[in-house]
N, C-alpha and C positions, 0 to 999 in steps of 0.2 A: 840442214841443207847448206849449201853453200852461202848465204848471208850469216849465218851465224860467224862462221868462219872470220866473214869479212869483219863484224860487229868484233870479235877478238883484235884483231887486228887496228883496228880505231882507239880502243881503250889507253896503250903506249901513248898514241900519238895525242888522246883529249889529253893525259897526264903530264906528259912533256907540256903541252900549251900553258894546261895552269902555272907550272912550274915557271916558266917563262913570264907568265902573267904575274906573277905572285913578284919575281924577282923583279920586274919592271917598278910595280906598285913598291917595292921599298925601295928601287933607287929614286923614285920619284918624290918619295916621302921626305929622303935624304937630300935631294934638288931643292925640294921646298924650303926644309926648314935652311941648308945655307945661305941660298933667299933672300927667308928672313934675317938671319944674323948682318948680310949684305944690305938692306935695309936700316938694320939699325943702326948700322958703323955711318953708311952716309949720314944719315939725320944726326948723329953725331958730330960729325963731321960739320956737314952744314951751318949748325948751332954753335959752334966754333968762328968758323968763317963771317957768321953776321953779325955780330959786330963791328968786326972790319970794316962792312959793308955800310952799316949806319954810318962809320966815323966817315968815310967816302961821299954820303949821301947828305952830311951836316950841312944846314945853310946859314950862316952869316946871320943875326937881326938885320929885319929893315934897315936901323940906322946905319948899319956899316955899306949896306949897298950903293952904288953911282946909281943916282938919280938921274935923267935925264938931261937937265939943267948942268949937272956935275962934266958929261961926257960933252957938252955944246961947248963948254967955257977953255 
């Protein structure tokens, strides 16, 4: 009958989708893992940087600080 027809007709159109679907799914795959490489290059990166960051965050001993006494006189 005429559903059949239409059921032929559908079978391009589910195949096309997968197709669609399938290509999505490896660019997606390919998204991710750059991603990750992006990922790792920062923490790279970062783990460079900190150091710096200590030497920036370095405090002085007690003894070399202005006491309060020191800033009065």
């Amino acid at each position: 009958g005429p559903s059949s027809s239409q059921d032929s007709s559908l079978y391009p159109l589910i195949e096309k989708m997968f197709l669609i679907l399938n290509t999505l799914n490896s660019s997606m795959t390919q998204l991710h893992s750059k991603v990750d490489l992006l990922t790792l290059e920062v923490m790279r990166i970062k783990k460079q940087i900190q150091p710096v960051e200590a030497a920036t965050e370095f405090q002085p001993p007690p003894e070399y600080l202005l006491t309060s006494e020191d800033c009065a006189s």
